[in-house]
C-alpha positions in Angstrom: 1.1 48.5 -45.1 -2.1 47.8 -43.4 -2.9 44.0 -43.5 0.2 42.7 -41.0 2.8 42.3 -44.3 6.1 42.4 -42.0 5.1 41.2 -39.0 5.8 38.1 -37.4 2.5 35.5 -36.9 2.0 34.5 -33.0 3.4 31.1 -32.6 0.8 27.9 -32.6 -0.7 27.4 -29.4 -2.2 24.2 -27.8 -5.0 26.0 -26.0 -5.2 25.1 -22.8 -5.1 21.8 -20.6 -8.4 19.4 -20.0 -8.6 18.0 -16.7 -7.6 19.0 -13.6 -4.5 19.9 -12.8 -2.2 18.6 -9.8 1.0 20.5 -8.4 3.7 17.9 -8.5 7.5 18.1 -7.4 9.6 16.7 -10.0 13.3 15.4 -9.7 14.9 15.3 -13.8 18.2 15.1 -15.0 19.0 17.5 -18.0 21.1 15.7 -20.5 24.3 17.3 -22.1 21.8 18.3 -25.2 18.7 19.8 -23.3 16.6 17.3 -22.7 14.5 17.0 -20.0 14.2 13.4 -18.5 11.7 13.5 -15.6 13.4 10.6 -12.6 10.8 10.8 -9.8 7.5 12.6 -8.7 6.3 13.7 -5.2 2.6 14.2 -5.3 0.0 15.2 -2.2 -2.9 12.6 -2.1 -6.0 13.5 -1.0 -5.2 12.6 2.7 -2.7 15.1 2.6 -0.1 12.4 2.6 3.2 12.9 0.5 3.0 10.2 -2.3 6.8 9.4 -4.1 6.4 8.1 -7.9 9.8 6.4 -9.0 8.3 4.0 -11.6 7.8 6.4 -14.4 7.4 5.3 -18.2 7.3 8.1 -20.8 5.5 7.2 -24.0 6.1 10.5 -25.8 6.9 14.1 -25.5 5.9 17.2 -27.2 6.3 21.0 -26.6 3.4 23.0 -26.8 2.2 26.3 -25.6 -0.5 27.2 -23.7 -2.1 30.6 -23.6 1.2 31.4 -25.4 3.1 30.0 -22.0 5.8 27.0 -23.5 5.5 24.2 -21.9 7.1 20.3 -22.3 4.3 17.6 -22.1 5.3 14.2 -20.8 2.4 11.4 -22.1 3.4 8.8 -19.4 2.3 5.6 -17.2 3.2 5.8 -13.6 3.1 3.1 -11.0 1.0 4.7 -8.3 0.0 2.5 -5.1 0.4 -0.5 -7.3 -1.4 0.8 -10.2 -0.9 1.9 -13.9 -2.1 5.3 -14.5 -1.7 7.3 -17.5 -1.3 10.7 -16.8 0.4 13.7 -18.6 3.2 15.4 -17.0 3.5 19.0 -18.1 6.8 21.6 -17.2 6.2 25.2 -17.8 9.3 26.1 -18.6 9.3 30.1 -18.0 7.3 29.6 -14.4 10.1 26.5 -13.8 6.7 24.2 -12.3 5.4 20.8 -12.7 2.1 20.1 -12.9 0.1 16.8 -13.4 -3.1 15.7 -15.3 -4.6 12.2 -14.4 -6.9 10.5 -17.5 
């Protein structure tokens, strides 16, 4: 028939991200279930310097997809030059990179 009976409905998307994204490197361990557990960022300041994030606390996480691309979204604090900072760390899963929004 002509009105989609049959057919699968797209999955629910997130839309896209706010804010401005940051390329991150991202050491996780990958538990024996699938879980993603992010251990330590490397982030380039805006000196150019190589910045290393150990302290990281994760509040929540949640998979989404944006523009239909899945993704796992860290909601976390991170101890960066001696501050608290919320941020959100985000893993595209099918381009395998981390990426970084600050609030």
């Amino acid at each position: 028939m002509a009105f989609g009976i049959g057919s699968n409905p797209p999955a629910a998307d997130a839309g896209g991200v706010r804010g401005t994204q940051k390329k991150v490197a991202c050491e996780c361990w990958f538990t024996s279930t699938g879980k993603v557990m992010p251990l330590m960022l490397k982030i380039e300041d805006e000196n150019g310097e190589i910045r290393t994030i150990r302290e990281i606390t994760i509040h929540a996480q949640e998979k989404k997809r944006y523009a239909g691309i899945p993704s796992l979204e860290y909601d976390c604090t991170l101890v960066l030059q001696g501050r608290c900072v919320r941020a959100w760390l985000i893993y595209y899963q099918s381009e395998n990179r981390w990426v970084i929004n600050f609030r």
